[in-house]
N, C-alpha and C positions, 0 to 999 in steps of 0.2 A: 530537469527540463519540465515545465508546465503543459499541460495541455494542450492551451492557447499553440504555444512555439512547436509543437510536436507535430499539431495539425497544419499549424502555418505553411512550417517548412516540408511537408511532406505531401500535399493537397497538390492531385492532379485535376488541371480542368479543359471542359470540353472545347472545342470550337468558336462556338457564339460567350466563351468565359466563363462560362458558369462552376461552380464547385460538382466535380464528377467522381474523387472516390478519393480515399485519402491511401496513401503506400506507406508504409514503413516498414525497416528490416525486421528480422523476428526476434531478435535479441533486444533488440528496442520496444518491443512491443511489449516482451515477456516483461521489463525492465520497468514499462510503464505500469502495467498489470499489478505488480507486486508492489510498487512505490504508494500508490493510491489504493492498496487492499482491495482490489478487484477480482483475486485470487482465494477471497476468504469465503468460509462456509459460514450461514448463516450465525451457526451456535457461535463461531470464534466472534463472530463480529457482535453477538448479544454480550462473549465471554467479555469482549476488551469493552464496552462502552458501561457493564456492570463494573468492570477495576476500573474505568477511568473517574466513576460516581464514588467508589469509594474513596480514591485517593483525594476526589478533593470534596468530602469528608471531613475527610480527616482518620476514614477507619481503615487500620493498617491492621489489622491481626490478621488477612487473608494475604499478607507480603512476609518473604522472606528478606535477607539480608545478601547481597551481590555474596558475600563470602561463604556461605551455605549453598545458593544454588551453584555456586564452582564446587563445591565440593559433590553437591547431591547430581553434578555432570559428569565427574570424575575431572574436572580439571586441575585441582590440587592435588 
């Protein structure tokens, strides 16, 4: 769901039509929060826009391998 639609559909208004407060459920919100990294702490959001520079890069020695971090999760 985009923002746009999230607001759209949720925007209560007053009397005279005006835009007066927007409602949404809390699962929806928490849902939005987390979708659009509005949840993140500075450093993560410094950590992910540093890998996003690397990766298009080209410099992979700070990436592991999907099969290593299941293991280094315990999920192997």
């Amino acid at each position: 769901m985009t923002a746009e639609t999230l607001i759209k559909e949720n925007t209560r208004f007053n009397r005279d039509g005006s835009p007066l407060e927007v409602v949404i459920p809390y699962e929806t919100f928490i849902e939005f929060i987390e979708e659009y990294g509005l949840d993140l702490s500075s450093e993560e959001v410094e950590a992910i826009k540093e890998a996003k520079k690397d990766h298009d890069s080209g410099n992979r020695q700070n990436y592991i391998s999907a099969e290593a971090l299941e293991k280094e999760l315990g999920l192997m």
